[in-house]
C-alpha positions, 0 to 999 in steps of 0.5 A: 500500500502506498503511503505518504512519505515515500512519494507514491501517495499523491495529490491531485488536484485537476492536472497537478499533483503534489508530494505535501498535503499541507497546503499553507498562507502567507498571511500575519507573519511578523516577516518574510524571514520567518515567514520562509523558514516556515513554509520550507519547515512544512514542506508545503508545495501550494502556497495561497496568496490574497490578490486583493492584498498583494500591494498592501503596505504591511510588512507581512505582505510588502514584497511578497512575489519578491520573497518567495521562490516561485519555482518551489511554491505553487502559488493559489490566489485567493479572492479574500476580502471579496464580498460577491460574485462579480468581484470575486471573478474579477479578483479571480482573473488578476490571480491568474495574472500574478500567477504567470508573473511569477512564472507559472504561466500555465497556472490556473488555479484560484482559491474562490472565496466570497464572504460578505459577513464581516463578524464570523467571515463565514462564505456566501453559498449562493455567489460562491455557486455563481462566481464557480460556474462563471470561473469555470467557463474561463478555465480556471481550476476553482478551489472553492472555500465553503461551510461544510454544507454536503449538498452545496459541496456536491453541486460545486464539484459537478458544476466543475469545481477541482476541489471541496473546501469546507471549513472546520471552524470560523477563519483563524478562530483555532476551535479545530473541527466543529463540523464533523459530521457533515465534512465526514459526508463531504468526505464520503461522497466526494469524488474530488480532493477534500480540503479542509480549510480554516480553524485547524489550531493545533497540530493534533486538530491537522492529525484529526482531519486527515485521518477523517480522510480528508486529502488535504488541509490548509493551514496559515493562522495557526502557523504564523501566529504560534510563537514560534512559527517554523516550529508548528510548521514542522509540527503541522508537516508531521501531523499531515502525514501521520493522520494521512499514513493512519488512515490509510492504515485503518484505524481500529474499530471502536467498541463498547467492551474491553477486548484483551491486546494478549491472547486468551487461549494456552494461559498457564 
């Protein structure tokens, strides 16, 4: 059986594959420096970028397509801070325009976000749909990010959609997995990755996800705003592969009474 360190358990996500299943942001870093060594410590090959807040003045995002190795990173734009469906295509396609000037010119990915609830940052369904449909129309490979709605899940992925991203807990709320039930329904009938974005806040919780068997998580809040950033990114690179690894393993099944690990019979 394949597993996920010696490279043969890849994933794929429309018409790339990748070793890491640790996808990481680049958001509220207190420097590029540390920045780096975090993502280079998680092993991460998709790197998520916010196109709305490229050429913000603050110190975490200043010079961002200068500070990373594009040739190492897959960048995915996003469309954070996009309130509808219209200007979240709008944002989509200058993603895509950032993408080739970094030199990934047949990069056609886009995280698809469209929040217009400001207190608990929780996606629109109804423009995230529309924005989907549309932006796969122009080719683009939509990530979309979503509450952990099955039936809105579905929709998205025969409508086109490459991936599922529904959410374990309100953005950077770090309450780890609260929807599980319904993301175990994703997971169940999904026939695209399943990635589990946002509210991962330990590297146990990023554990928990994979051996739900989610294909992937995404991670930022909780890496660069640990104390020591570079250290939970590593943390969060071995969690990913440990609960990927025991759930391809299979777990043991869980029962009401006790049942001795020492064998009954030939007891002297």
């Amino acid at each position: 059986m394949a597993t996920s360190n010696n490279r043969q358990d890849l994933l794929t996500i429309g018409k790339k594959s990748f070793r890491s299943r640790l996808l990481t942001g680049t958001g509220k870093y207190i420097n590029s420096n540390i920045m780096n060594e975090s993502l280079i410590n998680s092993e991460s090959e998709i790197v998520t970028v916010a196109v709305r807040r490229i050429k913000a003045l603050e110190p975490n995002h200043k010079g961002l397509m200068e500070d990373l190795n594009w040739k190492k990173f897959w960048m995915l734009p996003n469309t954070a801070g996009c309130e509808n469906a219209d200007e979240s295509i709008r944002v989509a396609r200058l993603g895509r325009e950032l993408a080739k000037l970094s030199g990934q010119e047949d990069n056609n990915f886009i995280k698809l976000e469209v929040i217009p609830d400001k207190n608990y940052l929780l996606p629109d369904p109804f423009e995230t749909l529309k924005a989907a449909e549309k932006l796969i129309q122009e080719n683009f490979e939509v990530l979309p990010y979503i509450n952990a709605d099955p039936l809105l899940a579905k929709k998205l992925e025969e409508v086109g959609c490459c991936t599922v991203m529904p959410l374990g807990s309100p953005i950077g709320s770090a309450q780890g997995i609260r929807n599980k039930a319904n993301i175990a329904i994703i997971i169940e009938n999904a026939n695209v990755p399943v990635v589990i974005d946002a509210g991962i806040g330990v590297a146990s919780e990023a554990a928990e996800a994979m051996e739900m068997g989610a294909d992937a998580v995404l991670i930022n809040s909780a890496i660069a705003l640990a104390k020591n950033p570079p250290l939970m990114a590593n943390a969060m690179n071995h969690a990913v592969l440990a609960g990927r690894e025991a759930f391809l393993a299979g777990r043991l099944k869980k029962q009401l009474i006790a049942s001795p690990s020492s064998p009954e019979n030939g007891i002297l």
